[in-house]
N, C-alpha and C positions, 0 to 999 in steps of 0.2 A: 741179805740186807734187812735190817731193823726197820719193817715198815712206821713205825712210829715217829723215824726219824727222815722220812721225805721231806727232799729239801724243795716242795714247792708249799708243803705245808708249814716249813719254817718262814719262809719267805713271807707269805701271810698273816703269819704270827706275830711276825718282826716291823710290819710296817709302821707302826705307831714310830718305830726308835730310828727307824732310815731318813736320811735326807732327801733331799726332793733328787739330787742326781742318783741316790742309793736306788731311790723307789720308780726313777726312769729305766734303771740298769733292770730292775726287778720285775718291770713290765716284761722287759723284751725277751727275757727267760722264761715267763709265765705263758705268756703268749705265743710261745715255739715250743710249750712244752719240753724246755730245758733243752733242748738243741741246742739252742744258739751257745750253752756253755761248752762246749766241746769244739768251740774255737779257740785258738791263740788269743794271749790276753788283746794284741795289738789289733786284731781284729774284730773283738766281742767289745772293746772299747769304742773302734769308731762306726758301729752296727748300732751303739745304745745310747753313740755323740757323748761321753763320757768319757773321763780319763783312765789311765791305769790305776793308780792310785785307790779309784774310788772302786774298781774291783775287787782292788786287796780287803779295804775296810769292810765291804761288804761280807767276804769270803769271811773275814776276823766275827763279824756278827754275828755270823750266822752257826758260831763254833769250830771255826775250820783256823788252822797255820795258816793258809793260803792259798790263792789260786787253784794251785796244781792238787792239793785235800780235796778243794770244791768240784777239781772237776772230776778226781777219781769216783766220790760218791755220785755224780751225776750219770756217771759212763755206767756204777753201776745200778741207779735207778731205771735206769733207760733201756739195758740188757733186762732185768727183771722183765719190765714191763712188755716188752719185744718180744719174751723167749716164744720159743716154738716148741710146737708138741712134740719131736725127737728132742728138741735137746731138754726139757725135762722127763724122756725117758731117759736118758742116758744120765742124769744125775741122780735119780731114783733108783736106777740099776745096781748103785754102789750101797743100797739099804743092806742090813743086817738079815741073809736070806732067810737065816732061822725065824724069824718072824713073823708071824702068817699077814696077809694083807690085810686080811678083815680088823685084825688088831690095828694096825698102823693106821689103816684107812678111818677108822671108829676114834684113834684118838687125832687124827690130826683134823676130821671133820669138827671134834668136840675145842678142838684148840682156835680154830677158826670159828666159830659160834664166838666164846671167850672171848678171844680180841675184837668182834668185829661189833661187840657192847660195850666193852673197853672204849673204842674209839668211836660209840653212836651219842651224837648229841643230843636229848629228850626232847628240847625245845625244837627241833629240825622237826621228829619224830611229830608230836603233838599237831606242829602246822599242817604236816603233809597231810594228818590226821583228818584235820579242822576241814582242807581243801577238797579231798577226797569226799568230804560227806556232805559238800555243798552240792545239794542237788538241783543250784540256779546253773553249777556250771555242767559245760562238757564235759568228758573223761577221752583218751583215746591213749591206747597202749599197744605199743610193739615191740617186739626183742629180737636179737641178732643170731646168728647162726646157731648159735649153743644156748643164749637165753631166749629163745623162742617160749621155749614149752614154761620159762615161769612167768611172762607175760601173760599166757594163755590161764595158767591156774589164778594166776591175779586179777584176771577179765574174766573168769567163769562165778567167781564171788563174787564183784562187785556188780555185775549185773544180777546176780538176784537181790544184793544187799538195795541199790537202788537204782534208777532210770538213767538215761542217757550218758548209760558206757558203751565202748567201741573197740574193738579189739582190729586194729591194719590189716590188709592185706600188706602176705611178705612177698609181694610182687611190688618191686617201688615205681613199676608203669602206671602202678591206678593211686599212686597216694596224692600226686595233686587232687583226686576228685575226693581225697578227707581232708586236701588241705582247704578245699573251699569252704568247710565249715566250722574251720578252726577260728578264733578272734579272742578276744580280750576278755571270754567267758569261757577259754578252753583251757582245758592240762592236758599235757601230753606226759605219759609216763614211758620212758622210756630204761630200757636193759642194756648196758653195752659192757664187755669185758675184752678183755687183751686175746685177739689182736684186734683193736678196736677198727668199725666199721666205717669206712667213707661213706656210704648211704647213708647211714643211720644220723651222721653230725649233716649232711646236708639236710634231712628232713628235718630234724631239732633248729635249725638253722632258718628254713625257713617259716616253719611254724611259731618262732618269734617274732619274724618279722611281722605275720598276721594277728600280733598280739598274744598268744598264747606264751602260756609260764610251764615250766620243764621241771619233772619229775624226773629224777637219773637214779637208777640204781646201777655201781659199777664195782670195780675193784679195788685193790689196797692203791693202786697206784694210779686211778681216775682216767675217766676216757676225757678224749680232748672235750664234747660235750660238756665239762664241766663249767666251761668258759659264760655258757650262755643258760645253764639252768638256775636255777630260782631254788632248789629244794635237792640235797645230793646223799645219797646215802652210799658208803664205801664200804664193802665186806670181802672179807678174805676168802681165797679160793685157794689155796695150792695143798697138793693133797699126792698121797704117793701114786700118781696115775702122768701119762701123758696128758690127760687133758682136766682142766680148772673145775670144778666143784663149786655147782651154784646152791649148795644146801644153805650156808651160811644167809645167802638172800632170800631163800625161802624161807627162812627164820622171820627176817623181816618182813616179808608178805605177809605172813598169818598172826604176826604181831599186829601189823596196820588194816587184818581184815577185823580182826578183833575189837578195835576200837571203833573201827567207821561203823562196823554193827553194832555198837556200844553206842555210838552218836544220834544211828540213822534208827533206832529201836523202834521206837513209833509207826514209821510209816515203812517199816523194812516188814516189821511183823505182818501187817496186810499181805505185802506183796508175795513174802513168802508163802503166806497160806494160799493162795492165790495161785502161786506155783504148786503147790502140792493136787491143788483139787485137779489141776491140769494134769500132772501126773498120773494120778489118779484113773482121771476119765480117759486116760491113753494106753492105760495097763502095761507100763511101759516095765516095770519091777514086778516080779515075783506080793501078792499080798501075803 
């Protein structure tokens, strides 16, 4: 599937031009994460108290023949976003064997980089920026089973870049005790990719409710989190391997560490020196 052409990103696209029943129907797709279209129309009609009719029109918007178009590409956003680690081995399997990995792998990381600036919005990019190197606020960052480890190299910079970063515990027993410091001076930056994490959208979940605004970095195809974050960055991961490829997000880490050190220059430079003498006097490196 042509990630470019997700029909929840048309859908958003499109709202200026929908009607008030188009953009009631367009809620309730949004907000099921497109489940709800893999109903019969007769059903998804009286789910959204809407007519049939206005599904058609909607389907007609959005570049589809109809119903049944809209709900083939939804059946296949939804597989996408689902698949499991066997069954993109087993579509990988069919690769051209003459072809060494390292080749394939090298270019479908460089193709995933490509699109994943192709579809970055500067103005997102600059804010996340701006937010990050506010050093009135909080920072707190955690990542899910497989983006652990870019959480970690994202919280290993910004805490030397400046003060009051936080890196979760991935035990979610002790996250109430960072939820009590979260509020209307906190970000939470968080990593989810497919198969997105139930923990993860309940702490996002409730870290809004404490006032805190959400940093998401996710995939081509968005974790449900996207519902309630403030600031979303989506990069491509599929790559000829069982499992997803968070390079393309590291990309964007060290783009956005680039700049918050670029912002925070002044009083980063202190800090860093600061850090070295520590080093330093701990002989922790080879002089």
């Amino acid at each position: 599937m042509d990630a470019t052409r997700l029909i929840r990103d048309l859908l958003r696209e499109k709202q200026a031009e929908l009607t008030a029943a188009e953009r009631k129907l367009s809620a309730v797709l949004l907000d099921d994460s497109m489940v709800a279209g893999l109903q019969s129309i007769t059903r998804l009609a009286e789910r959204a108290e809407v007519s049939s009719p206005t599904i058609i029109r909607l389907a007609r918007k959005l570049g589809f023949d109809g119903y049944p178009d809209l709900q083939d590409a939804i059946r296949e956003e939804i597989a996408e976003r689902m698949k499991r680690p066997l069954a993109k081995l087993e579509t990988t399997a069919r690769d051209d064997q003459r072809d060494h990995i390292v080749s394939r792998f090298a270019e479908a990381v460089s193709s995933n980089i490509n699109r994943t600036l192709d579809r970055l919005d500067f103005a997102t990019f600059d804010e996340t920026a701006a937010l990050l190197s506010d050093q009135s606020r909080r920072l707190h960052l955690l990542g899910g089973r497989i983006t652990r480890s870019n959480a970690h190299y994202f919280f290993n910079h910004l805490q030397i870049i400046r003060p009051g970063v936080h890196l979760l515990d991935n035990s979610s027993s002790v996250w109430p005790q960072a939820l009590l410091d979260m509020g209307e001076s906190s970000t939470l930056v968080i990593f989810d990719i497919r198969r997105y994490e139930r923990e993860l959208e309940k702490l996002a979940n409730l870290a809004v409710s404490q006032g805190a605004n959400i940093v998401l970095f996710t995939d081509a195809w968005g974790s449900p989190i996207e519902r309630r974050a403030t600031h979303v960055f989506r990069a491509m991961v599929e790559v000829p391997s069982s499992w997803d490829s968070t390079l393309a997000i590291n990309f964007l880490i060290e783009a956005l560490v680039a700049e918050v050190q670029s912002r925070c220059s002044a009083s980063s430079a202190e800090r860093i020196g600061a850090l070295e003498d520590m080093i330093g006097a701990s002989r922790i490196f080879r002089s």
